[in-house]
C-alpha positions as CSV (number, residue, x, y, z in Angstrom):
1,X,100.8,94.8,-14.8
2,X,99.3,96.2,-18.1
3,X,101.4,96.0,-21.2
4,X,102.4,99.1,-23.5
5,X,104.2,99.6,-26.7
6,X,104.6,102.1,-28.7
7,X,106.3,102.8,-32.2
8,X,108.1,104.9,-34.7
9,X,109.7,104.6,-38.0
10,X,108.4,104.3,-41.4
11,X,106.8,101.5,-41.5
12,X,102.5,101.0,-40.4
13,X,102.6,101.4,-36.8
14,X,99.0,99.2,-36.8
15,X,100.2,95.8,-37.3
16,X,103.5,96.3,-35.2
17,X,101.8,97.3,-32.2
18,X,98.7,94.7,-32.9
19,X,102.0,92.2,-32.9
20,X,103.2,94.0,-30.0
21,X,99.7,93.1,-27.9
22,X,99.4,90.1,-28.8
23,X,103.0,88.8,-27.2
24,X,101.9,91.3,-24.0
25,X,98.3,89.8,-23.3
26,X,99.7,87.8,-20.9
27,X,100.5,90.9,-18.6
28,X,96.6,91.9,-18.8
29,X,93.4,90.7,-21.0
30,X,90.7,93.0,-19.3
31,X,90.4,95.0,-22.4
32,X,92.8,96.6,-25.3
33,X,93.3,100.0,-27.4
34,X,95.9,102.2,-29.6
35,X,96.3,105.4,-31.0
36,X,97.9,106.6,-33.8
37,X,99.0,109.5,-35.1
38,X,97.4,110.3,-39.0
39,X,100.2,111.4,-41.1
40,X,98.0,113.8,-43.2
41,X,95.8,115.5,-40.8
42,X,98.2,114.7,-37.8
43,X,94.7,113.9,-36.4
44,X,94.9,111.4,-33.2
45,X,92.9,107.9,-34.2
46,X,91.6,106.5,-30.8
47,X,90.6,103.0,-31.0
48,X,89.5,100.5,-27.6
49,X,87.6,97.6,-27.0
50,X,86.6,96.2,-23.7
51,X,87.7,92.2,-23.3
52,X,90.6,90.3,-24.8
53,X,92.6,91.9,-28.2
54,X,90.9,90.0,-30.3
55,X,87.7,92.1,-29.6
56,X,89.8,95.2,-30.7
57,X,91.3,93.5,-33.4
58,X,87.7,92.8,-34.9
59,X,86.8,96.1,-34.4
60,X,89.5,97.2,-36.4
61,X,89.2,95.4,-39.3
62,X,87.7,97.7,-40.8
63,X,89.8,100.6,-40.4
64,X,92.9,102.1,-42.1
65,X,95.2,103.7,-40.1
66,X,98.4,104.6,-42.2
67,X,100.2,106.6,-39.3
68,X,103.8,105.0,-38.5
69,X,103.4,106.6,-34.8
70,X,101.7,104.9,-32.3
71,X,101.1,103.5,-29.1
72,X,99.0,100.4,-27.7
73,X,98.0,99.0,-24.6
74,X,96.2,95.8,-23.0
75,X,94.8,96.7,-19.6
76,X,94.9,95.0,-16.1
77,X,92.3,96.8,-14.4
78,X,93.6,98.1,-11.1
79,X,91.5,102.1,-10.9
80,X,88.4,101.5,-13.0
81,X,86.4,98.3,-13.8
82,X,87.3,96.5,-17.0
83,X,84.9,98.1,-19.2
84,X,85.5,100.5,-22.0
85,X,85.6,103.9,-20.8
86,X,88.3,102.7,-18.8
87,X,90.4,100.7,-21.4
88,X,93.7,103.1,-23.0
89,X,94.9,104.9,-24.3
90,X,93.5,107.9,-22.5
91,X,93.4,111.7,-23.9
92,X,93.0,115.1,-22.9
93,X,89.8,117.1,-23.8
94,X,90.6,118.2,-26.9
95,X,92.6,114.5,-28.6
96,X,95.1,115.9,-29.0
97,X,97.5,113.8,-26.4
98,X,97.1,110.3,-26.1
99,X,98.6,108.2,-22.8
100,X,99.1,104.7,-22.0
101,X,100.2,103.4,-18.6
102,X,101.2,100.7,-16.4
103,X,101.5,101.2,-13.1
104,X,100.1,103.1,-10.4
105,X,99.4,106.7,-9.6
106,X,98.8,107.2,-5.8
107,X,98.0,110.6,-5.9
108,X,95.8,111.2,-8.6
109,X,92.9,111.9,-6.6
110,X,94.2,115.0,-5.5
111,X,95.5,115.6,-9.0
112,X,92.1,115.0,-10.7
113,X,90.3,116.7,-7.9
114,X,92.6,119.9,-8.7
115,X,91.8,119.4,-12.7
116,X,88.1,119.6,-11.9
117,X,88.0,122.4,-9.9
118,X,89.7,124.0,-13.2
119,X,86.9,123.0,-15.4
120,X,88.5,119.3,-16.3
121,X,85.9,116.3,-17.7
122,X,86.8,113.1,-16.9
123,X,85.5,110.1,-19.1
124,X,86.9,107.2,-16.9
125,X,87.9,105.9,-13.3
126,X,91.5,105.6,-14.1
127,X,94.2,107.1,-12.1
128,X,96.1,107.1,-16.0
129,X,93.7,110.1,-17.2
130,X,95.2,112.8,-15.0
131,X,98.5,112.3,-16.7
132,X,96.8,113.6,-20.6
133,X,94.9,116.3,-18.9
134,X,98.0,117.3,-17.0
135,X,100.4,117.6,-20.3
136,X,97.9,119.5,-22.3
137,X,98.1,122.0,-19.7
138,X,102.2,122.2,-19.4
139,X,101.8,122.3,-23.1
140,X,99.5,125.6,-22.7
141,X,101.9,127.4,-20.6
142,X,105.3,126.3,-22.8
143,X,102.9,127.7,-25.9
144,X,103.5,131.1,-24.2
145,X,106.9,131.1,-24.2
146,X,107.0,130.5,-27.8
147,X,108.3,127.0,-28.0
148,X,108.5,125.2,-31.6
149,X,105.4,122.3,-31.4
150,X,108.2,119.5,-31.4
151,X,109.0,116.4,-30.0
152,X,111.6,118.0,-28.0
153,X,108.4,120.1,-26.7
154,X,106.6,117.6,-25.4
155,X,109.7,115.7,-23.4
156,X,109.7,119.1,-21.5
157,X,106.1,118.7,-21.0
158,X,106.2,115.6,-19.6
159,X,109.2,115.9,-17.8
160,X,107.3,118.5,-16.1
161,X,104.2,116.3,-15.0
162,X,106.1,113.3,-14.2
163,X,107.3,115.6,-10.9
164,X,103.8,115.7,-9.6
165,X,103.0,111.9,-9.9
166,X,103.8,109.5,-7.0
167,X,103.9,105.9,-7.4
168,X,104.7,103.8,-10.0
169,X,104.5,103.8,-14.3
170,X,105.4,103.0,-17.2
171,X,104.3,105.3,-20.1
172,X,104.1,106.4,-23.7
173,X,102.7,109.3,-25.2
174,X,101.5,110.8,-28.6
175,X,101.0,114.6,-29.1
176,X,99.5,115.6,-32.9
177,X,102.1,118.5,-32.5
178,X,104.5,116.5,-32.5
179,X,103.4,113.4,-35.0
180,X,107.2,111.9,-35.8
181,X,107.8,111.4,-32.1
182,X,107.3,110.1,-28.9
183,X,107.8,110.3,-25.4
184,X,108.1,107.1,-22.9
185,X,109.2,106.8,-19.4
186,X,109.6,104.6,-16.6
187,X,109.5,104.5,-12.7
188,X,109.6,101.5,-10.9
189,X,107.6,99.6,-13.8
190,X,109.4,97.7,-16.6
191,X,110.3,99.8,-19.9
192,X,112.6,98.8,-23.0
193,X,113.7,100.2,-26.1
194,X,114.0,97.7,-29.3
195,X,116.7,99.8,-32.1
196,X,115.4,99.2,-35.6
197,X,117.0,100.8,-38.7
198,X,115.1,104.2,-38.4
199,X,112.6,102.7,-36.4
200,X,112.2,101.5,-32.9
201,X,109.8,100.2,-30.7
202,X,109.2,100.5,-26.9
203,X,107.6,97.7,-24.9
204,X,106.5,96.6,-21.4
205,X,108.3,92.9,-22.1
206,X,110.9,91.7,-24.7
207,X,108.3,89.4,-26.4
208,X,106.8,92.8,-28.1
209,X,110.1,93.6,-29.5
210,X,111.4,89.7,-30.2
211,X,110.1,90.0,-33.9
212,X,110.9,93.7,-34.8
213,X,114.8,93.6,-33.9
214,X,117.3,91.8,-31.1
215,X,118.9,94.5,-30.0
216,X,117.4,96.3,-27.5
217,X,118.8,99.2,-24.7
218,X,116.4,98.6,-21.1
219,X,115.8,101.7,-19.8
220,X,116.5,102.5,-15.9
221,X,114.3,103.7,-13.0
222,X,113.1,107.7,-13.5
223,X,114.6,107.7,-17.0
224,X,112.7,109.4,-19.8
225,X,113.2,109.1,-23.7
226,X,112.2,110.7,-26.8
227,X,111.7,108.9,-29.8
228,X,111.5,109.8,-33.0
229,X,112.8,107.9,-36.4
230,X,115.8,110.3,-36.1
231,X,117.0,108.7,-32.9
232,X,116.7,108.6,-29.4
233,X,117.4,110.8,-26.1
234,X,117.2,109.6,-23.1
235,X,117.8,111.5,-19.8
236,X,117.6,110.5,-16.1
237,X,115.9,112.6,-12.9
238,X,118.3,114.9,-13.2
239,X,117.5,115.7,-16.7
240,X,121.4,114.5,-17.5
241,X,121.8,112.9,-21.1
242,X,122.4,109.2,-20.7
243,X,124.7,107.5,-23.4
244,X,124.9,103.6,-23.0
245,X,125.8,100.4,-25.5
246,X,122.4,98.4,-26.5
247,X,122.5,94.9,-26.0
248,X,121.4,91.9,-27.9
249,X,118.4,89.6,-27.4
250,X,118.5,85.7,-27.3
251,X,115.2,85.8,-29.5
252,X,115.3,82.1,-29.3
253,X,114.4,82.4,-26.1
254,X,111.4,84.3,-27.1
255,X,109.5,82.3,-29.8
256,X,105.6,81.3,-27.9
257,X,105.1,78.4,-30.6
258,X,102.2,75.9,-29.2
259,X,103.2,73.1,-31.2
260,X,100.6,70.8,-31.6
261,X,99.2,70.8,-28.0
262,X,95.4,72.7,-27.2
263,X,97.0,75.2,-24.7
264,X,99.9,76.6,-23.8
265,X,99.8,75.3,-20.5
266,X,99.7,71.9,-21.5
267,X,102.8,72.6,-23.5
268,X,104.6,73.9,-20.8
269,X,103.7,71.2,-18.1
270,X,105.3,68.9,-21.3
271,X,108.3,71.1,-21.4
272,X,109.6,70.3,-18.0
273,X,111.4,66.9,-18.5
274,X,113.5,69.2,-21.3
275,X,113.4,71.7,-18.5
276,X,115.6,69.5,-16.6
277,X,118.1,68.3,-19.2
278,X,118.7,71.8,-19.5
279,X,119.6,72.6,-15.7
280,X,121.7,69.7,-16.3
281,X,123.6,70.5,-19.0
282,X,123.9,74.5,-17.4
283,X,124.6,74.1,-14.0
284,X,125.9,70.3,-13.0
285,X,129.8,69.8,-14.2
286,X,132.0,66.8,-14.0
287,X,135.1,67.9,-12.6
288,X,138.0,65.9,-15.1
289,X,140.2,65.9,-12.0
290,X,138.1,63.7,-9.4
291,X,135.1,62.7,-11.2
292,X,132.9,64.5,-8.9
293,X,130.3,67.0,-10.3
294,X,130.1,70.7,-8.8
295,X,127.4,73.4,-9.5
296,X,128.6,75.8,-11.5
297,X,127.6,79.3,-11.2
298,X,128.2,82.3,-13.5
299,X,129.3,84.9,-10.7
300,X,131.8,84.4,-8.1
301,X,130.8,82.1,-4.6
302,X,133.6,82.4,-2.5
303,X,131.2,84.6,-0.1
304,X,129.4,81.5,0.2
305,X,132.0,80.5,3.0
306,X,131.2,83.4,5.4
307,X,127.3,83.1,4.8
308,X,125.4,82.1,8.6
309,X,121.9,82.5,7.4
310,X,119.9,83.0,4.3
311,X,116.7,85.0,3.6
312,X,114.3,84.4,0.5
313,X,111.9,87.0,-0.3
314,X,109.4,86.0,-2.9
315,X,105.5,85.9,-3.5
316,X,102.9,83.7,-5.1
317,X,104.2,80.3,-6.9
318,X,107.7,81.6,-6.3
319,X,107.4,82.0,-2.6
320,X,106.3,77.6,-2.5
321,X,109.6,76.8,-5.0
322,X,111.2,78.9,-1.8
323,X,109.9,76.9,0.6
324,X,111.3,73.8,-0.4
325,X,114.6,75.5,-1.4
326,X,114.7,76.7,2.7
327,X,114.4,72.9,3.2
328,X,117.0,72.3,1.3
329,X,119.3,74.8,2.4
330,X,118.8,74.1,6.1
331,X,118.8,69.8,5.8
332,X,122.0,70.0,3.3
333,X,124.2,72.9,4.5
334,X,123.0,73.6,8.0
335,X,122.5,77.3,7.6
336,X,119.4,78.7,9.3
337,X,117.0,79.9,6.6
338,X,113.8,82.1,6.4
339,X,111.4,82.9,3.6
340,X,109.0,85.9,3.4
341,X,106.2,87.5,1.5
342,X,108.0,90.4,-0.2
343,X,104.8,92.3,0.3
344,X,105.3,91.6,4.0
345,X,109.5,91.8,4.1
346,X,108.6,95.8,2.7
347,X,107.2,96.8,5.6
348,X,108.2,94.6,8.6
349,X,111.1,93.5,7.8
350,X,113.7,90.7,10.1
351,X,116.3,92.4,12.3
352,X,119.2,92.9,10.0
353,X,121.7,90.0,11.3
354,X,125.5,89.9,9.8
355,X,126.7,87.6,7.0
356,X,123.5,87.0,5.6
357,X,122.5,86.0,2.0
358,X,119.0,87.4,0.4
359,X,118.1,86.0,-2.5
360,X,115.0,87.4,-4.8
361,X,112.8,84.7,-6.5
362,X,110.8,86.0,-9.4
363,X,110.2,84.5,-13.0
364,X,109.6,87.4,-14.4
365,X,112.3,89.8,-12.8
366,X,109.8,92.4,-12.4
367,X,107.6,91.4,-9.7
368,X,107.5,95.1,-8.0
369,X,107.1,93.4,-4.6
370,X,110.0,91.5,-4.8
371,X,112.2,94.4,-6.6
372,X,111.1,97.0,-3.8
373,X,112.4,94.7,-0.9
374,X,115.5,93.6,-2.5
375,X,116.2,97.6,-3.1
376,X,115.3,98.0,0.5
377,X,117.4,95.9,2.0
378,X,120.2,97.0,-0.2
379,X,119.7,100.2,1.0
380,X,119.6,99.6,4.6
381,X,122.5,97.0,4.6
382,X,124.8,99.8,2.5
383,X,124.1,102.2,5.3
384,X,125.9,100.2,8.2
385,X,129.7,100.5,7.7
386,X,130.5,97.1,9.6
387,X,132.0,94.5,6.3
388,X,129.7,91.7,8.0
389,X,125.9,93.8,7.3
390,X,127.2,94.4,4.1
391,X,124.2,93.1,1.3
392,X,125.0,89.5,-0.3
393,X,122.5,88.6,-3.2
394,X,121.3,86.0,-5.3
395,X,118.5,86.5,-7.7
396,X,116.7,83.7,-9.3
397,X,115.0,84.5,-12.3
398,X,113.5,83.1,-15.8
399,X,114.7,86.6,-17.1
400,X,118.4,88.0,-17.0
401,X,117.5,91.0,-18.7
402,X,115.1,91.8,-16.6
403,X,115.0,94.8,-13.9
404,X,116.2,92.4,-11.1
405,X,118.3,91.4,-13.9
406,X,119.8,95.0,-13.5
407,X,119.4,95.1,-9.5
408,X,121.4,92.2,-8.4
409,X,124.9,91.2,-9.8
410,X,124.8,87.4,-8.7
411,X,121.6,86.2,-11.4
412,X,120.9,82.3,-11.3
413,X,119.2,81.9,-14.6
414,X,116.0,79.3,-14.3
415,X,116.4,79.3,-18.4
416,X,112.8,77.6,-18.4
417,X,112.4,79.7,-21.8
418,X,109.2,81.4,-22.4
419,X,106.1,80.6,-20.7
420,X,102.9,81.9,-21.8
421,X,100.8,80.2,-19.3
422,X,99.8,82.7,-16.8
423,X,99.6,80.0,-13.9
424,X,103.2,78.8,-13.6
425,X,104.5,75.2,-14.2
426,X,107.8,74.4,-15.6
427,X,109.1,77.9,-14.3
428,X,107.9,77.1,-10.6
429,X,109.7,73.9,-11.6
430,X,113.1,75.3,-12.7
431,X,113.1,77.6,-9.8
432,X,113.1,74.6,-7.3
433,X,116.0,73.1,-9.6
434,X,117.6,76.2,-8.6
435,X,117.2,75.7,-4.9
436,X,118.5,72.0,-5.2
437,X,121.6,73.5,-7.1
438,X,122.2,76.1,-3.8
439,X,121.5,73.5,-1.5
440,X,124.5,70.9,-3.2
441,X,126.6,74.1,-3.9
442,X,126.7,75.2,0.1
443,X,126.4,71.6,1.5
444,X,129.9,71.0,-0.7
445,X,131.4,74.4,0.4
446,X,130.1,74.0,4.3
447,X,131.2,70.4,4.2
448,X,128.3,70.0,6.5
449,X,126.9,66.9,4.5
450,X,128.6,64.1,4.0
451,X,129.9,63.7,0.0
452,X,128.2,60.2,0.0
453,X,125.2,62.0,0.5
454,X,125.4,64.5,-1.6
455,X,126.5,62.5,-4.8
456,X,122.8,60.2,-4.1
457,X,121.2,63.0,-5.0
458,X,123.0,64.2,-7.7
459,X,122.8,61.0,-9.4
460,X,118.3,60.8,-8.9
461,X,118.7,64.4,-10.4
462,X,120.8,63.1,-12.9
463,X,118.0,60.6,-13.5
464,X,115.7,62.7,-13.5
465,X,114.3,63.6,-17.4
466,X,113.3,60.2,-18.2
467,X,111.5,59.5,-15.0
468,X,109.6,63.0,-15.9
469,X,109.1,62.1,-19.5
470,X,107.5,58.9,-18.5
471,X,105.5,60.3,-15.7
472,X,103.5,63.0,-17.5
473,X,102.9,60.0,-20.2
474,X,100.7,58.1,-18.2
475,X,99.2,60.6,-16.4
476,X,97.8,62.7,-18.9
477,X,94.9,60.5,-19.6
478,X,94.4,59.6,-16.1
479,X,94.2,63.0,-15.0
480,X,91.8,63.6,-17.9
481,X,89.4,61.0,-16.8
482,X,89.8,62.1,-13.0
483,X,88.8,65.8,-13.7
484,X,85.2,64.3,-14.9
485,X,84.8,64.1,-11.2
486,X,85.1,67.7,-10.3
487,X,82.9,69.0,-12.7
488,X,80.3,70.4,-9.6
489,X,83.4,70.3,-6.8
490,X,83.5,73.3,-4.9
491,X,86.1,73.1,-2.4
492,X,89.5,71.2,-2.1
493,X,92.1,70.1,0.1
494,X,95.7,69.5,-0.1
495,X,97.7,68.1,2.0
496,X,101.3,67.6,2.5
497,X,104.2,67.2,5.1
498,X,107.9,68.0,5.6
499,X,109.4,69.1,1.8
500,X,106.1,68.5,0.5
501,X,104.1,70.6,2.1
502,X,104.9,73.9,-0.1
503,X,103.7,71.4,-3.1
504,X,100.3,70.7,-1.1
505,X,100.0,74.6,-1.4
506,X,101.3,75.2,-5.1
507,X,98.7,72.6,-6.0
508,X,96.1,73.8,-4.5
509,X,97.1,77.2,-5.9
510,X,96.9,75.5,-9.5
511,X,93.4,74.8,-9.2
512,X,92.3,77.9,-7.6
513,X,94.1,80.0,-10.3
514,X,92.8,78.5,-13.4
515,X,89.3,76.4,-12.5
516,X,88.5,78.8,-9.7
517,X,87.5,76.1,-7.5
518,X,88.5,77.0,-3.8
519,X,91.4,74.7,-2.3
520,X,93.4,75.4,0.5
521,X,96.5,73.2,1.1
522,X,97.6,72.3,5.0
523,X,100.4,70.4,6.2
524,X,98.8,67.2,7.1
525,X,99.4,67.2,10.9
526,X,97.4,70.4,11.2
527,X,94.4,68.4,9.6
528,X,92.9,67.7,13.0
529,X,93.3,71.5,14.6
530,X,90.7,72.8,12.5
531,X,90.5,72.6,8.9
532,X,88.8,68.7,9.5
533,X,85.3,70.6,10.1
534,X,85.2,71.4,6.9
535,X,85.4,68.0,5.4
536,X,82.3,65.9,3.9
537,X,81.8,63.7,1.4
538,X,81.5,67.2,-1.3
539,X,85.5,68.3,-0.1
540,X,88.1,66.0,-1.5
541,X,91.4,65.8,0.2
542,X,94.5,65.6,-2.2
543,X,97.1,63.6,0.0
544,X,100.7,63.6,-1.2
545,X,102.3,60.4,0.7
546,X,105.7,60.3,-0.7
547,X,107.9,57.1,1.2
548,X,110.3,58.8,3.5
549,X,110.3,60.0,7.7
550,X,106.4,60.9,7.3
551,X,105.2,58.6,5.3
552,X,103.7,57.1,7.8
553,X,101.8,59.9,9.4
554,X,100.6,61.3,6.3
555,X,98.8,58.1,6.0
556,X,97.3,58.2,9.2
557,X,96.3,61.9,8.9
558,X,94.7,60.1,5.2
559,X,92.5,57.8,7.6
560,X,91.6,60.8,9.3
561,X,90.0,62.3,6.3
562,X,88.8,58.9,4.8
563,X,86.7,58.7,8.0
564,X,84.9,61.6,7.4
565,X,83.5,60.8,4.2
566,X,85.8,62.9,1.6
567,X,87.0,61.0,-1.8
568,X,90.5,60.5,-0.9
569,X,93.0,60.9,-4.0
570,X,96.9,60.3,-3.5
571,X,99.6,60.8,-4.8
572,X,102.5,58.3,-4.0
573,X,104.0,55.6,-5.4
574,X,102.2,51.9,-5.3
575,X,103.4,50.7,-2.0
576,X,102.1,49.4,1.2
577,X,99.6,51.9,2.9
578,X,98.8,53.9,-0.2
579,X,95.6,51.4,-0.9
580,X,93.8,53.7,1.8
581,X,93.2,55.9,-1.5
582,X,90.2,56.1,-3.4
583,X,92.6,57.4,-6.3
584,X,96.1,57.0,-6.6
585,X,97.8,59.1,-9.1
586,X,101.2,56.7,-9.1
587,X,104.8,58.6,-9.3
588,X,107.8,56.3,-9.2
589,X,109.3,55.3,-5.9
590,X,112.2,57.9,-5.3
591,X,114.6,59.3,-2.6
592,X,112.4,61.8,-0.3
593,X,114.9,64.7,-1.5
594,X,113.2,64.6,-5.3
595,X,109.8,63.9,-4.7
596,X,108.6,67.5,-4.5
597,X,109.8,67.0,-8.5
598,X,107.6,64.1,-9.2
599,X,104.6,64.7,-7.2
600,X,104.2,68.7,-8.9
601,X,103.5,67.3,-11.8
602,X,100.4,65.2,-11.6
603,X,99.0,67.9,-9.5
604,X,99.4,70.8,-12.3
605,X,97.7,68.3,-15.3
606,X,95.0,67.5,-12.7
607,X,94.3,70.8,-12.6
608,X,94.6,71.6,-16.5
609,X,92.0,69.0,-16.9
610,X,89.8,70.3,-14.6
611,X,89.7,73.6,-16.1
612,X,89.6,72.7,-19.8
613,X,87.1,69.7,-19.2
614,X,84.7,73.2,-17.4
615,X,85.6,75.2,-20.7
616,X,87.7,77.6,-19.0
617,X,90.6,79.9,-20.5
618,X,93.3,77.9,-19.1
619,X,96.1,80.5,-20.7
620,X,94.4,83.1,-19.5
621,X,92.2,83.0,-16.2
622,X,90.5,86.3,-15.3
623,X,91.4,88.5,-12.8
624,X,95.4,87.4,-13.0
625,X,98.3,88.8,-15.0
626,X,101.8,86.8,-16.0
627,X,104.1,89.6,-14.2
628,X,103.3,91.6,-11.3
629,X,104.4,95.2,-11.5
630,X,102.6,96.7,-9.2
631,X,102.0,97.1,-5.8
């Protein structure tokens, strides 16, 4: 989950790969480093600093570094603590190879164990410092065959080591005998290319690259690429020459601007009534004809006719926005629909079963979890000849150009924009937009809803921004003053039923993610078989009540909790039943269908407030990264 970049060109590599971090944090703030290359001693400068970038950015203050040839790095610590002798880049004894990865080597254990036993010092508990060790000595044994100390040199080199790694990376390197180049390469971790004008720049994430050009060429699984100012090579496994058109970046879609507001996520949790205006305006069309509006897709659904059952395979905040959208799916179009862990689809997977649809939920498109099962069950569908096993996919992603981007033909983008907020809000909210859109787009093709139903809820989505708009309006303050109340909370619960039970859980994820509070959600009829001993007047209970088929259990399963002493907070609209609440966080009275849309959001500025009013780095809570690419 670490993010790299590395440059070449003419201009000062410092400030381009300094830019570079910055936009890449968000992948890993555990600590930060570059090297570069020193044009008149071709010397290797080594810089690191344990913590956030701007620790290394002080450090460097200091310092110039006029190389033009570089590489960078902000670490999530996976082998190692976060300290500083595990912080990259990483080198080989003598400095004269410098490495920076994400990913994961499985088998450097035995590779390090090997190096020792030849006389190898390590400095850290990375798996990443085999990799330097393990060039330098592919670079002794080319040195005997009287190779020219080139860029083209090194590619061989490391070409040569990537054969003994197993698992996953995504990697630059610098050699000082070769200091106009590099080398990068990629397996089953995100890796792309931004094309200057004698320069270019290789990042973990487009953001690195948005302000240095928009065209960019994404490179594929087991390729490898030298750079140098002259140009680029890139070859595949099987060392083959690769020759591909770039393509261009929407770097509007890139711009992390703040605005006015005191963290990102605040901004974001603002951006979702413009979130919805822009599902609208992508995905629901009036048909002139009949007046009746049809989702529109950019990819061909006439195999939505022959599809019997539907599998989602997502994980964290993704894996709740799939949960509702199975809801959806099964109340509106009747077909019979599972969601799994990816992490648990990998290696248990269902029994394959004809005519079925998987779609991949990720907001990043790079989730490695999520990429390995869709791949898997390509692979394993492909291999039965029978039409009816053959593999049907959706992806739904905040990022087309991303590797599921690449993976899977049929991409529903959430176009939520960039979010810098590592815990997710308007992204998890535009990926359950893009379940409602599925849901109306096979309950109109099944004709197994009735069109009266149907057009009601298109018409409260329709309605939806304002409602939104309003909503976060009046709850901002409220949910302010409410946070006071947590300050010395310790435990949580949530509870939900029916479509709002995945929202019980992505709320109390929320709060565990960025205020490190425990919370656990439950649907509320499970209240009584078990989770009730835990309840006292020091546990909360976070009751969403939304008018509809349970409303009146959930109220019930309420007095349950109220009787036990916890503070009781709801959130429902004012109504009959809902004065049971200690708190009531109001939402407007809506059709059951929507409410998972409404009752999110006073959840994720509940738990904003919590964390900011405890000082916390809201943007940034330890221990988690924005996009998961490993394992």
């Amino acid at each position: 989950m670490c993010g790299i970049v590395a440059v070449t060109g003419y201009k000062k590599a410092l400030p381009l790969l300094i830019n570079g971090l910055e936009k890449l944090e968000y992948r890993g703030y555990d600590s930060a480093g570059i090297a570069i290359i020193n044009p008149d001693t071709n010397f290797i400068s080594c810089n690191k600093a344990e913590g956030k970038l701007q620790n290394l950015k002080n450090n460097l203050n200091d310092h110039n570094l006029p190389g033009t040839v570089g590489i960078g790095h902000t670490r999530w610590a996976t082998h190692g603590k976060p300290d500083f002798k595990n912080a990259h880049p990483h080198t080989d004894s003598s400095g004269n190879i410098a490495v920076v990865q994400n990913g994961i080597i499985e088998n450097f254990q035995d590779l390090k164990n090997k190096l020792e036993e030849e006389g190898i010092i390590f400095n850290s508990d990375t798996d990443t410092e085999v990799i330097p060790h393990l060039i330098q000595r592919e670079l002794n044994t080319l040195s005997k065959l009287n190779l020219e100390n080139n860029g083209s040199t090194l590619l061989v080199a490391v070409r040569n080591v990537l054969s003994d790694l197993e698992g996953s990376y995504a990697l630059a390197v610098l050699w000082s005998g070769a200091p106009n180049s590099l080398v990068v390469a990629r397996r089953q971790a995100p890796l792309i290319i931004g094309l200057g004008e004698g320069e270019f720049i290789c990042a973990s994430d487009t953001p690195a690259i948005a302000n240095f050009t928009n065209i960019i060429l994404p490179m594929e699984d087991e390729e490898i690429a030298l750079l140098t100012p002259l140009g680029i090579e890139i070859y595949d496994s099987n060392n083959e020459r690769q020759y591909r058109n770039p393509v261009s970046l929407k770097v509007s879609e890139q711009i992390m601007d703040k605005m006015n507001f005191k963290h990102y996520m605040l901004k974001e949790i603002f951006d979702q009534p413009q979130t919805a205006k822009n599902w609208l305006e992508n995905y629901l069309i009036k048909n002139s004809d009949n007046g009746q509006y049809q989702i529109n897709y950019p990819f061909d659904t006439e195999f939505f006719k022959s599809i019997e059952r539907i599998e989602i395979i997502a994980c964290g905040t993704s894996k709740h926005a799939a949960m509702v959208g199975s809801f959806l799916l099964e109340q509106f179009s009747g077909i019979p629909t599972n969601v799994f862990y990816a992490s648990e689809f990998r290696y248990s997977p269902p029994p394959l079963l004809p005519n079925t649809l998987t779609i991949g939920v990720t907001q990043s498109g790079e989730t490695a979890d999520t990429i390995a099962a869709i791949d898997m069950e390509i692979k394993r569908r492909s291999s039965i000849e029978n039409e009816k096993f053959k593999p049907n996919l959706i992806a739904i992603t905040n990022r087309k150009e991303s590797s599921i981007g690449r993976q899977v033909l049929n991409i529903i983008d959430i176009c939520a924009g960039i979010e810098v907020g590592v815990a997710a809000t308007k992204t998890f909210f535009a990926q359950l937009l893009s379940f409602y859109g599925l849901a109306i787009k096979f309950a109109q093709i099944k004709g197994n809803q009735s069109s009266d139903e149907i057009g009601k809820l298109i018409n409260e989505l329709i309605k939806l921004p304002p409602l939104l708009e309003d909503l976060l309006d009046k709850h901002n303050k409220s949910s302010e003053k409410l946070a006071h109340d947590f300050f010395n909370i310790k435990d949580v619960i949530f509870l939900g039923r029916g479509i709002n039970y995945p929202i019980a859980l992505e709320g109390a994820l929320k709060l565990k993610e960025i205020s490190y509070i425990h919370a656990a959600g439950y649907p509320a009829g499970e209240m009584k078989h078990g989770p009730i001993a835990l309840l006292d007047k020091k546990v909360p209970v976070i009751s969403i009540a939304s008018p509809g088929e349970v409303f009146d259990k959930v109220i019930s399963n309420a007095q349950e909790a109220k009787a036990r002493d916890s503070y009781l907070i709801g959130i429902a609209p004012e109504c009959n039943g809902t004065e049971i609440f200690d708190y009531l966080m109001k939402v407007p009275s809506s059709n059951e269908w929507i409410s998972p849309l409404l009752n999110i959001l006073p959840l994720q500025l509940l738990s904003y407030h919590i964390a900011a009013h405890r000082g916390l780095d809201v943007d940034q809570p330890r221990n988690l990264a924005k996009s998961v690419t490993v394992e």
